[in-house]
C-alpha positions in Angstrom: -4.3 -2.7 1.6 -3.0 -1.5 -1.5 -2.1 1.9 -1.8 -1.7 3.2 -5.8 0.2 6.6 -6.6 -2.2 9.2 -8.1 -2.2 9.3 -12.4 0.4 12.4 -13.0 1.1 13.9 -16.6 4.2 14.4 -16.5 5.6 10.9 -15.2 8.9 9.0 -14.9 7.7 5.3 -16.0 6.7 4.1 -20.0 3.3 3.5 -18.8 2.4 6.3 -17.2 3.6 8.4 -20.3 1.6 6.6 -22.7 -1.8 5.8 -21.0 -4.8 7.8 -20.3 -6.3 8.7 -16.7 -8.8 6.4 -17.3 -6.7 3.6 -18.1 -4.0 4.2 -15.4 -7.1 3.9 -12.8 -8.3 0.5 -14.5 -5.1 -0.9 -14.6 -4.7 -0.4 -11.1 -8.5 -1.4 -10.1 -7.7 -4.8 -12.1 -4.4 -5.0 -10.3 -6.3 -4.4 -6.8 -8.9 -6.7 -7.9 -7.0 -9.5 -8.8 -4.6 -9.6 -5.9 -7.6 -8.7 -3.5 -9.1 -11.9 -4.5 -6.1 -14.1 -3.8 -5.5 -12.4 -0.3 -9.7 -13.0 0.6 -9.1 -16.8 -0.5 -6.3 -17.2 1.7 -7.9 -15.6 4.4 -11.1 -17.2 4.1 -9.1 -20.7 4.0 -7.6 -19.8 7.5 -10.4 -18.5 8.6 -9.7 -15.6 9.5 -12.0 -12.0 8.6 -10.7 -9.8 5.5 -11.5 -6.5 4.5 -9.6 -5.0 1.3 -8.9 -1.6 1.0 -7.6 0.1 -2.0 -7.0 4.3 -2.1 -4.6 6.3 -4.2 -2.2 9.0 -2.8 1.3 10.7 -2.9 2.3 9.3 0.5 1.9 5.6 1.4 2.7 5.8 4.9 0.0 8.2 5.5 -2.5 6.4 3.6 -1.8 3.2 5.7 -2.3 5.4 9.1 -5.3 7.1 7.8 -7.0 3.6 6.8 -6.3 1.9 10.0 -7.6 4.7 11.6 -11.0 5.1 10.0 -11.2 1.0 9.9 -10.5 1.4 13.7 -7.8 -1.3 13.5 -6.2 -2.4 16.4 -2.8 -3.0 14.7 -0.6 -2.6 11.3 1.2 -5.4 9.9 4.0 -4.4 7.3 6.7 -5.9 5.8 10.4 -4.3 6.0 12.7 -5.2 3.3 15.1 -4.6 5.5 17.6 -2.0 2.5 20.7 -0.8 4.1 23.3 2.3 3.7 22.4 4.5 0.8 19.7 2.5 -0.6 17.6 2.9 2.5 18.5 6.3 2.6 17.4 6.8 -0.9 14.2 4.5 -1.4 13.0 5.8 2.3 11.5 3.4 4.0 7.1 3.5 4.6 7.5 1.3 7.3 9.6 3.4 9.3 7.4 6.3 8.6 4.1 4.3 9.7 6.5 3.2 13.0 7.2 6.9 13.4 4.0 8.9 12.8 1.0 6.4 14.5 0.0 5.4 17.9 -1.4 2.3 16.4 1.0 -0.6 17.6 2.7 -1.7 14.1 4.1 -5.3 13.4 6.9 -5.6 11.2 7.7 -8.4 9.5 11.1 -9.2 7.7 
């Protein structure tokens, strides 16, 4: 799953000041696509079933939960970077808000 913040107008990064709505979504369906397909390869190698989900939204965490919910998934597999001290504090951490607001049993991987 891969979870793209929504196209604002007034933005913080280079590329979001200088492209379009339309280009900020097909940079990011490009992105998706590309990455998707790496992830499906892998999968299919192993053998194992794949579905790819893409959305865009203001808050990963609940993106993730609402996904696995509606793709009645019986867990959620996330990787923690594992920040510390400020930093953690800072950047948040989407892992520990998935951990915090689902019933859905969640694997975290470091």
């Amino acid at each position: 799953m891969h979870v793209s913040a929504p196209f604002h107008v007034l933005a913080g990064t280079l590329a979001a000041l200088t492209a379009t709505r339309e280009e900020w979504e097909q940079d990011a369906a490009a992105f998706n696509q590309k990455v998707f397909e790496r992830v499906a390869a892998m999968a299919r190698d192993l053998g194992v079933a794949c579905t790819c989900v893409s959305c865009t939204g203001e808050h990963v965490w609940q993106q993730i939960i609402q996904a696995a919910e509606a793709n009645g998934c019986d867990a959620i597999c996330m990787a923690s970077h594992g920040r510390r001290g400020f930093a953690a504090v800072m950047l948040g951490s989407e892992t520990a808000k998935v951990l915090t607001h689902t019933k859905i049993p969640v694997v975290v991987l470091r």
